[in-house]
C-alpha positions as CSV (number, residue, x, y, z in Angstrom):
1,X,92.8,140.5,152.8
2,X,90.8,139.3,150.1
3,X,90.0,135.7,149.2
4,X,93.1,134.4,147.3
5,X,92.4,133.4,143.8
6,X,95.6,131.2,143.4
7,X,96.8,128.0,144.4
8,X,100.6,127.6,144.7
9,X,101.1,124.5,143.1
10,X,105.2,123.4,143.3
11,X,106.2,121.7,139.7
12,X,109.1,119.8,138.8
13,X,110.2,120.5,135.1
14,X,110.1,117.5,133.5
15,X,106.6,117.1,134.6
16,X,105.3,120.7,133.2
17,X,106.5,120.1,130.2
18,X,105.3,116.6,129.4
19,X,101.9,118.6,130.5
20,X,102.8,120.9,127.8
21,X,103.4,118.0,125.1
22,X,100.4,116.3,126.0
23,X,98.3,119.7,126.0
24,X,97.3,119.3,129.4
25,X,98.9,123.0,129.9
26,X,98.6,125.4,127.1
27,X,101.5,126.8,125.5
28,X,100.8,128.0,122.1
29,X,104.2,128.3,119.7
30,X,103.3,131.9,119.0
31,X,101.6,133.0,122.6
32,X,104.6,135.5,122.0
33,X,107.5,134.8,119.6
34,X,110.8,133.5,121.4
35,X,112.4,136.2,121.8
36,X,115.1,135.2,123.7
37,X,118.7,134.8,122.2
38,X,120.2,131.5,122.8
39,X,123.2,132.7,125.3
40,X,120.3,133.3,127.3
41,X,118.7,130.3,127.4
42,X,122.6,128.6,127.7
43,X,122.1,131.3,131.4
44,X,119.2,129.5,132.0
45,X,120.6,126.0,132.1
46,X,123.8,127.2,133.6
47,X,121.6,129.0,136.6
48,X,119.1,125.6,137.2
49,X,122.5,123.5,137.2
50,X,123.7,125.7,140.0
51,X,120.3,125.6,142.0
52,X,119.8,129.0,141.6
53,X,116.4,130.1,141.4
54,X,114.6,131.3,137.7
55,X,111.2,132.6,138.8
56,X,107.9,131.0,138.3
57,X,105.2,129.8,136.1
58,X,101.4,131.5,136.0
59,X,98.3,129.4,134.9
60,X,94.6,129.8,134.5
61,X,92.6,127.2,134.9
62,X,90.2,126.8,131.8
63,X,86.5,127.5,132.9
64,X,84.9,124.2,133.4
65,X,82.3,124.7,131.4
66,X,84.2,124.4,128.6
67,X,84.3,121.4,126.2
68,X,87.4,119.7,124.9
69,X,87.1,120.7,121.4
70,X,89.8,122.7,120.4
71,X,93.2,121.6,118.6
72,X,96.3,123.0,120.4
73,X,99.4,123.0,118.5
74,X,100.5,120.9,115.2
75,X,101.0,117.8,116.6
76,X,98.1,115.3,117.8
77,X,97.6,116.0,121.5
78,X,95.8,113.7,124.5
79,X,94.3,116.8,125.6
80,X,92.2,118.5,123.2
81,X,92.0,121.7,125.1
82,X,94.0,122.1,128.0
83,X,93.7,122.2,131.7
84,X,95.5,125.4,132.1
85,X,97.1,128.6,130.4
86,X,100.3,129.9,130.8
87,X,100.0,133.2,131.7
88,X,103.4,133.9,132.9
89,X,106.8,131.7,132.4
90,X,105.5,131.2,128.4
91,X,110.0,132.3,127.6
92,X,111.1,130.2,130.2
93,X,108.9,127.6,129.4
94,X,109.2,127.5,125.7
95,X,113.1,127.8,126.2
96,X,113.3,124.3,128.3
97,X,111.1,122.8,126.1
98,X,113.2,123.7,123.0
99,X,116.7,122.9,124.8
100,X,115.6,119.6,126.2
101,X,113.3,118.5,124.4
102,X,114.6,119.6,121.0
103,X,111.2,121.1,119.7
104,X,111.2,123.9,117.3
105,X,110.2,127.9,118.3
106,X,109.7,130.4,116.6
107,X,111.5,133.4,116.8
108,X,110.7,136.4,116.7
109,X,110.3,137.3,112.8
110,X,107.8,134.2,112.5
111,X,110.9,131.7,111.1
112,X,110.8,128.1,112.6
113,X,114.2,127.1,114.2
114,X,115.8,125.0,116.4
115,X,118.0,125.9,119.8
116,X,120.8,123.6,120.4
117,X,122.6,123.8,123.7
118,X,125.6,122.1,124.4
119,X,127.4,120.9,127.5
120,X,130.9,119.5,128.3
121,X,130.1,116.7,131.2
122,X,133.9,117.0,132.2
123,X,133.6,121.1,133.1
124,X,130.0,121.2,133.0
125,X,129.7,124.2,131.2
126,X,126.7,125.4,129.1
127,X,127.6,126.6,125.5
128,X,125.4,127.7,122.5
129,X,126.0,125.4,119.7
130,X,128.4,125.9,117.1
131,X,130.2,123.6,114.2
132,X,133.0,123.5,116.6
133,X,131.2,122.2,119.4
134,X,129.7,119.4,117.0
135,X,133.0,118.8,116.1
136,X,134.5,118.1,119.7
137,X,134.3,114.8,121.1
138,X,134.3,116.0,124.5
139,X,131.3,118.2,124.0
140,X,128.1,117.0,124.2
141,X,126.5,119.2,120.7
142,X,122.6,119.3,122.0
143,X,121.2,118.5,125.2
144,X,118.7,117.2,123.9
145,X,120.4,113.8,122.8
146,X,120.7,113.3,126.4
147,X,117.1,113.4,127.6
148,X,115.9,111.5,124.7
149,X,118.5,109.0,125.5
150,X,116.9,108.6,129.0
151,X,113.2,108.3,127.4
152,X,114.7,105.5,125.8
153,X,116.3,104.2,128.9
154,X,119.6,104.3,126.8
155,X,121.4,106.9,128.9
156,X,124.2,104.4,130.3
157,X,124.6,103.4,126.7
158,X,124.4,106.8,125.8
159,X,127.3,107.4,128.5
160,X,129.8,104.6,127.2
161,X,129.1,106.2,123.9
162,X,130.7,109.5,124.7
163,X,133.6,108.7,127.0
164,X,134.4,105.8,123.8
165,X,134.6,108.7,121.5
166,X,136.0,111.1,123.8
167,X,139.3,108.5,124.4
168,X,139.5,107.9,120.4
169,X,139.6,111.4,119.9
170,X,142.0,111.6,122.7
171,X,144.4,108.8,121.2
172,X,144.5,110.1,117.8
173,X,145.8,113.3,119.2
174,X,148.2,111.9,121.4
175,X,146.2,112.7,124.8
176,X,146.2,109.9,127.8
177,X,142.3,108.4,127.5
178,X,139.8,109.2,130.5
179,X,141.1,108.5,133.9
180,X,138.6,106.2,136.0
181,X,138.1,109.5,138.3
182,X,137.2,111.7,135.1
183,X,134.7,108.6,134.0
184,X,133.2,109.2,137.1
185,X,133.0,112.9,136.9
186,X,131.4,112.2,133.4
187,X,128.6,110.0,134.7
188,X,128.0,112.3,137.5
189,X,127.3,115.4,135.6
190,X,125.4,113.6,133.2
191,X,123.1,112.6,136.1
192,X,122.9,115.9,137.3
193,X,122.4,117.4,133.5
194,X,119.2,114.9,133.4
195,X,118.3,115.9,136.9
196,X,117.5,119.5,135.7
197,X,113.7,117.4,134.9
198,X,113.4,117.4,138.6
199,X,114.4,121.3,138.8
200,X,111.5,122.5,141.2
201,X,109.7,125.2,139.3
202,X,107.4,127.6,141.7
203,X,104.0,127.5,140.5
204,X,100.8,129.8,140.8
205,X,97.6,128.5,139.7
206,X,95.1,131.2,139.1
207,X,91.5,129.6,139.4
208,X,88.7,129.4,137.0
209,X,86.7,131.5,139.3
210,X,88.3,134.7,138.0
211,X,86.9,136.1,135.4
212,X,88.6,137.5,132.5
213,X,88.8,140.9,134.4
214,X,91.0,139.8,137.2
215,X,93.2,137.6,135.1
216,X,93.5,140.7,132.5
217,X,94.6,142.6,135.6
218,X,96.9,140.2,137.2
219,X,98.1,139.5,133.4
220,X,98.9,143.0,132.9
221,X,100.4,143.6,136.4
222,X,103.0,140.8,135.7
223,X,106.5,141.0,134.2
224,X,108.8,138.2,132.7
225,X,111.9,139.0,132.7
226,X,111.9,142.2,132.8
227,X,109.2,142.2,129.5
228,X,105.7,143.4,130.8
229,X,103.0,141.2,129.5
230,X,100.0,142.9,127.2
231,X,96.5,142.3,126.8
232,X,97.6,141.2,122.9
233,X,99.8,138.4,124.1
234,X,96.7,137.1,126.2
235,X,94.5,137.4,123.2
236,X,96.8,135.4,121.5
237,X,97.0,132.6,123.7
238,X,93.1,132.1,123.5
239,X,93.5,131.9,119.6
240,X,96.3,129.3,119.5
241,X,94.5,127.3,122.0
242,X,90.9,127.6,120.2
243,X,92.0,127.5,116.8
244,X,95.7,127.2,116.1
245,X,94.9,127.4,112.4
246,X,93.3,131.6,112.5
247,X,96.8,131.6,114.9
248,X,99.3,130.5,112.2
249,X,97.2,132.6,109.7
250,X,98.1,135.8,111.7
251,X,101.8,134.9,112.2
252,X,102.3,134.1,108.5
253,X,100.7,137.3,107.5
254,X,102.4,139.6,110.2
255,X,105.7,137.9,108.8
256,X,105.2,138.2,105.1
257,X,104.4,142.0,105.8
258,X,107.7,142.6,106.4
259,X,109.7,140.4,103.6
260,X,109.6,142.1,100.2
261,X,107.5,139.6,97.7
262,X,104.6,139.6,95.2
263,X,101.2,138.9,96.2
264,X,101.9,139.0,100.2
265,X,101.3,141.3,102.5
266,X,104.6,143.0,102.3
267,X,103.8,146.9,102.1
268,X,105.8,150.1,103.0
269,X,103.8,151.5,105.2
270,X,103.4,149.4,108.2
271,X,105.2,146.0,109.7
272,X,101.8,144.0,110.9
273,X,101.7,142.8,114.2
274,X,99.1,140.4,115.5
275,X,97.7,142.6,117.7
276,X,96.8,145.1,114.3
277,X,95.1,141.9,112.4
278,X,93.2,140.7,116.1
279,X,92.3,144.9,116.6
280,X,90.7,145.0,112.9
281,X,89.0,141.7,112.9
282,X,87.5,142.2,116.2
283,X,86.7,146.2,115.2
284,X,85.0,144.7,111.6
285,X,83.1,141.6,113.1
286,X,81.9,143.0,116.6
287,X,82.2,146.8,116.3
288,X,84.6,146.8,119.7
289,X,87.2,148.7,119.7
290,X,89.3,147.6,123.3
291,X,91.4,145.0,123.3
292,X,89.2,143.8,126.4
293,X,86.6,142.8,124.4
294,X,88.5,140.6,122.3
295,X,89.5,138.4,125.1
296,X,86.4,138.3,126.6
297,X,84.5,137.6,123.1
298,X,87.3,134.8,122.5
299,X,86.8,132.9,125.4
300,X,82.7,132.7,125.0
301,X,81.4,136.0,127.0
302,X,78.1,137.2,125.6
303,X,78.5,141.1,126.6
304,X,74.9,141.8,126.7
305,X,74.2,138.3,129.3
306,X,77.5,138.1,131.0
307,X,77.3,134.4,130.1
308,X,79.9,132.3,128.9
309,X,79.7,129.2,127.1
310,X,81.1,127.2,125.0
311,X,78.4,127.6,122.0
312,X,79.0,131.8,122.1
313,X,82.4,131.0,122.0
314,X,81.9,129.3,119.0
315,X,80.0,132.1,117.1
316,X,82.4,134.5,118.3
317,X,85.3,132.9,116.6
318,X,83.5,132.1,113.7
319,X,82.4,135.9,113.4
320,X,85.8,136.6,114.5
321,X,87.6,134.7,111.6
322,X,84.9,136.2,109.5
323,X,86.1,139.8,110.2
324,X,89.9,138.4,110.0
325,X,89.1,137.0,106.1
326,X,88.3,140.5,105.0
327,X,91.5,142.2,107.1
328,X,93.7,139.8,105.6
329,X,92.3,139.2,102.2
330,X,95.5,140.8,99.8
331,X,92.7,142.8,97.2
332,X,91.5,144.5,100.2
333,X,94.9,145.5,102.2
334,X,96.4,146.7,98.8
335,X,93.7,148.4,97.6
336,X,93.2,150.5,101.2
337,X,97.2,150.7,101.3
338,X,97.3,152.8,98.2
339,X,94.7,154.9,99.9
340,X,98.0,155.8,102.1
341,X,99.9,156.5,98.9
342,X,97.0,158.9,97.7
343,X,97.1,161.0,101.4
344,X,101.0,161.2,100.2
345,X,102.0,159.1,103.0
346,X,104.1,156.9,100.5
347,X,106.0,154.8,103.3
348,X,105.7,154.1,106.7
349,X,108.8,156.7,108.2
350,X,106.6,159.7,108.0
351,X,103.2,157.8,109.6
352,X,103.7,159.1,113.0
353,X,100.7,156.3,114.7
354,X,100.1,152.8,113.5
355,X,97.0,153.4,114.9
356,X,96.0,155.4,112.0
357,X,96.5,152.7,109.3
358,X,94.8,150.2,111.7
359,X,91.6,151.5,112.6
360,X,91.6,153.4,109.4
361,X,91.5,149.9,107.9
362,X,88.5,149.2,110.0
363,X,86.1,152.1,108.9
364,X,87.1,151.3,104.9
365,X,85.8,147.6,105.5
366,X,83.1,148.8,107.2
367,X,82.4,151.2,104.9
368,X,82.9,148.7,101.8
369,X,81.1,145.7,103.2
370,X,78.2,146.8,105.8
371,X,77.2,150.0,104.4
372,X,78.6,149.3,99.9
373,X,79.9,152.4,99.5
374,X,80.7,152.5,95.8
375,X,84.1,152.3,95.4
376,X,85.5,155.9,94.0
377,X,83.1,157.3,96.8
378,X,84.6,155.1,99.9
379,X,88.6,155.3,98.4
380,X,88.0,159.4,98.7
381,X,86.4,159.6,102.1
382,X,88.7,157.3,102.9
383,X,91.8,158.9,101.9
384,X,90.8,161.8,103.3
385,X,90.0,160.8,106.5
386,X,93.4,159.3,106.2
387,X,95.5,162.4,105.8
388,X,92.9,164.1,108.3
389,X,94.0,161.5,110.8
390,X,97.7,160.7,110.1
391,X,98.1,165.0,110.5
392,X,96.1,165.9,113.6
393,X,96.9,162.5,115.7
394,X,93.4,161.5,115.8
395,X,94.3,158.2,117.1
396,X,96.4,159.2,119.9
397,X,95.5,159.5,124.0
398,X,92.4,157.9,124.1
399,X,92.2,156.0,121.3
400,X,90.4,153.3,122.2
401,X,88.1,155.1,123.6
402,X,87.1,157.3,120.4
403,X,86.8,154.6,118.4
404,X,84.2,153.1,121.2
405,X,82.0,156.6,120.4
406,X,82.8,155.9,116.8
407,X,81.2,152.6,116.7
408,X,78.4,153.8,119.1
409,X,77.5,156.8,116.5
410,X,77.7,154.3,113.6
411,X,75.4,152.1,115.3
412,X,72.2,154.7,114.1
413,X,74.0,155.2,110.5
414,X,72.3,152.9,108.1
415,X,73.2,153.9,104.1
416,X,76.3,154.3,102.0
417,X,75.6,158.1,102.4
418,X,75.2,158.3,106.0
419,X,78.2,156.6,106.7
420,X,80.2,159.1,104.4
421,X,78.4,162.1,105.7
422,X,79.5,160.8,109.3
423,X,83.3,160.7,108.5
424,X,82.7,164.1,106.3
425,X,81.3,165.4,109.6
426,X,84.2,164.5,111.6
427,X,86.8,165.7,109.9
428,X,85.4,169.0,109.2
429,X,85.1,169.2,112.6
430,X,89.0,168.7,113.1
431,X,89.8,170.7,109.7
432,X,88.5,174.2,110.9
433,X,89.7,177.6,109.5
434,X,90.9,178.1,113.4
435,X,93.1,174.3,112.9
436,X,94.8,175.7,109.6
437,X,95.1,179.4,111.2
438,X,95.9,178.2,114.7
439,X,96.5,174.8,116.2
440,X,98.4,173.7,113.0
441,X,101.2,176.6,113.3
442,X,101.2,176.4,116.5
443,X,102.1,172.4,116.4
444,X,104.6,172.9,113.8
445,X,106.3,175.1,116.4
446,X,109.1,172.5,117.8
447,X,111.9,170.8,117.0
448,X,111.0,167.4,116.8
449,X,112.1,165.3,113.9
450,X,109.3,163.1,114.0
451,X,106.4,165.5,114.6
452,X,103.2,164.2,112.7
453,X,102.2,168.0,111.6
454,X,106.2,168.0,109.7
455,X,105.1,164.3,108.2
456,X,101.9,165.8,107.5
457,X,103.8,169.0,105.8
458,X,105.8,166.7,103.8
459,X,102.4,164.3,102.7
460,X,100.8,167.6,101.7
461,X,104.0,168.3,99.0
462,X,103.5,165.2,97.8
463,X,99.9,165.3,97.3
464,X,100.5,169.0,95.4
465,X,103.5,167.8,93.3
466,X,105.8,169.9,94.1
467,X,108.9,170.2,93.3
468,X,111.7,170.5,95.4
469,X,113.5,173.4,96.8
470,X,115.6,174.9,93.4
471,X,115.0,171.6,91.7
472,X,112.2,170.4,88.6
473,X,111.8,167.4,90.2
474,X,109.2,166.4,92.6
475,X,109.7,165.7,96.2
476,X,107.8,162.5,95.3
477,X,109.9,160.6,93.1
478,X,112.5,160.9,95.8
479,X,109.7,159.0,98.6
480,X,109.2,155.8,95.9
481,X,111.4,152.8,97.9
482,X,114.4,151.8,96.3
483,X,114.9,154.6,94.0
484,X,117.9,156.1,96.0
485,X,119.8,153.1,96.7
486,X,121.9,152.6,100.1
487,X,122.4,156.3,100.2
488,X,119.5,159.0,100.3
489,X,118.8,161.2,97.3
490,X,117.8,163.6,99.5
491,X,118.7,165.7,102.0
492,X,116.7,167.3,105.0
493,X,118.0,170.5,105.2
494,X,118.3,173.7,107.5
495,X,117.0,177.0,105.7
496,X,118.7,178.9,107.8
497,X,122.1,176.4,108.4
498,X,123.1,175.9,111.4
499,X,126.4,176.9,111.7
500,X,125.4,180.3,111.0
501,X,122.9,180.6,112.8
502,X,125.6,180.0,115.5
503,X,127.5,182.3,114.1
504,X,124.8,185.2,114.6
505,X,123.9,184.0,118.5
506,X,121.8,180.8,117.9
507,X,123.6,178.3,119.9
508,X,120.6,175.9,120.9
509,X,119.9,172.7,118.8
510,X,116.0,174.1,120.0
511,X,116.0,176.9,118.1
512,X,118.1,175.8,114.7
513,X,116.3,172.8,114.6
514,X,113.0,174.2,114.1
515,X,110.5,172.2,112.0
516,X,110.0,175.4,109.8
517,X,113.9,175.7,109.0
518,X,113.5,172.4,107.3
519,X,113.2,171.7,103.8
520,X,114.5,168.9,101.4
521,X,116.9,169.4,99.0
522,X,118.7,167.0,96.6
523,X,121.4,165.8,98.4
524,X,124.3,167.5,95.2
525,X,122.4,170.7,96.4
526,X,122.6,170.4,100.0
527,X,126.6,169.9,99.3
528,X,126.6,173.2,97.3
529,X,124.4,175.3,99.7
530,X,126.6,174.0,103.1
531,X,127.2,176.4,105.2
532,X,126.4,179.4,103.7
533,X,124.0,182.6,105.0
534,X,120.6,182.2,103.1
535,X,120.8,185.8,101.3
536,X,124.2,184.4,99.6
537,X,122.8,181.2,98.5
538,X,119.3,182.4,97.9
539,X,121.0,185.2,95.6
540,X,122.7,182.6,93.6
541,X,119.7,180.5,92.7
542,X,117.6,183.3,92.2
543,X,119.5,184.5,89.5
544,X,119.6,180.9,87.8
545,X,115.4,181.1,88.2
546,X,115.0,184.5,87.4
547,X,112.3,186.3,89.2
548,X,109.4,184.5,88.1
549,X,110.6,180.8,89.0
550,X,111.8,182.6,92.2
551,X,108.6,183.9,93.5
552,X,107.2,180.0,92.1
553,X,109.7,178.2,94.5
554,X,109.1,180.6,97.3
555,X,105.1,180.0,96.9
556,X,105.4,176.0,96.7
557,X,107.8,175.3,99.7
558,X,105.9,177.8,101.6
559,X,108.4,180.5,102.0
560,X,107.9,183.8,102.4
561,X,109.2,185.7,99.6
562,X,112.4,187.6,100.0
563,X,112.9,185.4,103.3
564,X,116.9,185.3,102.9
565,X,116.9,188.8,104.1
566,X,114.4,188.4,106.9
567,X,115.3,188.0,110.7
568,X,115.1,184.2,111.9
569,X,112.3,184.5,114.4
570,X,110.7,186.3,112.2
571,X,110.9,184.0,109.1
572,X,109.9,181.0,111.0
573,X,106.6,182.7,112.4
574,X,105.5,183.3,109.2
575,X,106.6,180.2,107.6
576,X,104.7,178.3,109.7
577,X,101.7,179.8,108.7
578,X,102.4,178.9,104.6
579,X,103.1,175.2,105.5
580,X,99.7,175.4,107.4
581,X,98.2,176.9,104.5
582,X,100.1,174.3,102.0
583,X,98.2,171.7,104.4
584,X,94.8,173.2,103.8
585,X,95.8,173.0,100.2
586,X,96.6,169.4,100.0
587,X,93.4,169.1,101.7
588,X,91.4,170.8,99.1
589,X,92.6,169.0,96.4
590,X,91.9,165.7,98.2
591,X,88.6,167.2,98.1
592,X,88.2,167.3,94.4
């Protein structure tokens, strides 16, 4: 067996937490956001009360090379840096903490809050706080109150308190006070509420001999409750603990992305996460691409040396918040937003990856701060490369490893041209004839309703301005947020419907859910059309359009012309091909 590289370490509650408060243990608000709902944390309570077990807490001992320099948390701490990191128990952890100790979270959509528990010391049971708990004498509203009551050495005072109340609610009711034996029961499980500090709490102390590999491995390898632990949440341990101020920076970005407001980061096409700003400002500042290297760069590694100290950890945060300004600054994530808008990707439900929009993001503020590319120059490459990326799945399977090759091939580009010619390169070398004759078809042949070549379809309609199927409108004005209300203006609908299809043998969802049965329609349209066979519909609308506007639909929604009277296989092999070929056109006139 190999050499063990963890103490086990038993911990009573009270004690790790007090280690947390004086940032002697690390426990960043925003390591992960609480995601726990409060009926669990009441469980949690209710199960430590009971003496059953509630699994264990992982640390890593900070390296002792490492200077007490950094800030941990908002509030002024005796330890400037901690001993230790959680690694694993941060929920559990966080949810005592919050209960007991009546310190704010924050949840998971970035919002500060409080977790009240209550507790009845005549049943002993746990409850989630509500007005009507707050209201009842006989409830204790927040657990908290009790704890801090026996900081203050106040909790017999605290106790006469309660069963005084308890009786005058009693008598104005007409109830009999407290018995003597249901005083005692009431001291008793106060005792034993407060006794939770003494809870032993199995601890494993990982040593500061193990490098970040083997605690990435063991970090990974670990689940809480069910939630497996990611390299990301690691990374954002190390930020919180080194500099708590980039760490808030993130969280308030990552929440304003998602809240609809001028001059934040709210967008349609992607709700930020902290792993998409730590992946772009470590891509920017160090041209890395794995998340591996962040950790390793946060915590002070040199990658060319090995060696870790405290001074590379400084540059490497300071290069790192460097990168994070530009990711983060609102001219730049607006202006390479609209890019998206431009590839016809005009919100986020038809963007098949997120990594597209993040490491997209990384080669346009490469491209725009190491290399100036004049701006009209950059925004085309850029878009293109875009709509290259968001249709083929470029950053899919091995992602992280391309954009390692990426950087490495960058690394001998040194002029605004060559870096455009590089990224011209590349995508020609995904947008062959043989992609637009072959591989494209051939991935539009499915049913899937989220397939990136059916997104990438629908971008390339919106890039052409076309109009929709027997409609003057185009498919774009139907894409622009808020323009439909609660209900869709639009319809996605079956060419061939489905229930004739079944009618004429097709009875698998496989086969009449083909991506190249789909089209939109306006949704009064859709209503009209219904059920019927395509050569009775078609006949209808062709006579409104007369032959010319006819053969125009046909050509702009990529239909083959007279297809109402063709046979289904047939029609859908050949349809492919035109929405391949409506691709290819998009394409081209991204060109331009």
């Amino acid at each position: 067996m190999g050499k063990e590289l963890f103490n086990n370490i038993p911990s009573k509650v009270e004690d790790l937490l007090r280690d947390v408060e004086i940032g002697k243990i690390g426990l960043p608000d925003l390591q992960r956001p609480f995601v726990w709902p409060d009926s669990k944390v009441r469980n949690l309570l209710d199960s430590m009360m009971k003496g059953y077990p509630i699994g264990y807490i992982m640390l890593w001992s900070s390296p002792e090379d490492y200077e007490n320099t950094g800030q941990i948390g908002r509030n002024e701490k005796i330890y400037k840096q901690p001993d230790d990191l959680v690694i694993d128990g941060q929920q559990r952890l966080t949810a005592l903490l919050a209960a007991m100790h009546g310190v704010e979270i924050r949840d998971k959509n970035y919002s500060v809050r409080r977790i009240r528990i209550a507790f009845n010391p005549l049943t002993r049971e746990f409850a989630v706080w509500t007005q009507a708990y707050e209201r009842n004498p006989e409830w204790i509203s927040a657990i908290s109150s009790v704890f801090e009551a026996d900081r203050e050495h106040s909790t017999s005072k605290f106790r006469k308190a309660y069963i005084r109340q308890a009786n005058g609610s009693r008598e104005r009711n007409g109830k009999d006070p407290l018995t003597d034996e249901e005083e005692d029961i009431v001291e008793q499980n106060i005792n034993d509420l407060l006794n939770l500090g003494i809870y032993t709490l199995p601890t494993l102390k990982i040593n500061s001999k193990a490098d970040e590999e083997d605690v990435a491995e063991i970090f990974v390898r670990v689940n809480s409750g069910g939630t497996k632990l990611t390299e990301k949440n690691f990374i954002e341990t190390l930020l919180a603990v080194f500099d708590n101020e980039v760490h808030d920076m993130i969280g308030a970005f990552c929440a304003e992305s998602r809240i609809p407001a001028e001059r934040t980061s709210y967008n349609h096409i992607i709700a930020v996460d902290p792993s998409h700003l730590i992946r772009i400002a470590v891509g920017v500042a160090f041209r890395r691409a794995r998340l591996k290297y962040a950790y390793m760069l946060l915590r002070g590694k040199d990658l060319k040396s090995g060696v870790t100290s405290t001074k590379t950890r400084e540059d490497n945060l300071a290069k790192f918040k460097d990168g994070l300004a530009l990711a983060t600054d609102l001219n730049n994530w607006h202006a390479f937003l609209n890019l998206f808008s431009r590839a016809g990707y005009l919100k986020g439900s038809i963007v098949a990856s997120t990594n597209a929009v993040v490491f997209s993001y990384v080669l346009y503020l490469i491209g725009r701060y190491s290399y100036k590319v004049p701006p009209m120059k950059l925004n085309q490459v850029i878009t293109k490369w875009i709509f290259m990326a968001t249709v083929t799945l470029f950053y899919t399977g091995s992602t992280e490893s391309e954009v390692e090759k990426q950087f490495a091939d960058l690394r001998d580009i040194e002029d605004a041209e060559g870096f455009v010619s590089y990224l011209e390169s590349v995508i020609e070398t995904r947008f062959t004839d043989d992609y637009f004759a072959y591989t494209l078809p051939s991935s539009l042949e499915g049913s899937s309703a989220n397939s990136p070549a059916w997104f990438g379809y629908v971008a390339s309609l919106i890039v052409l301005g076309t109009p929709m199927l027997f409609s003057t409108a185009p498919l774009s004005q139907h894409f622009v947020v808020g323009s439909s209300g609660g209900k869709s203006s639009i319809d996605k609908h079956h060419i061939f419907p489905k229930n004739y299809l079944a009618q004429i043998g097709y009875d698998n969802d496989r086969d009449r859910n083909q991506i190249a049965n789909f089209t939109y329609l306006d949704y009064n349209t859709n209503i009209d059309i219904g059920d019927k066979a395509p050569a009775e519909y078609v006949g209808e609308y062709r006579q409104k359009l007369g032959e010319a506007g006819y053969a125009l639909t046909c050509k702009q929604n990529a239909l083959p012309l007279g297809f109402e009277e063709m046979e289904y296989q047939d029609f859908l092999r050949q349809r492919r091909l035109l929405m391949a070929e409506t691709v290819r056109a998009a394409y081209r006139k991204l060109c331009e």
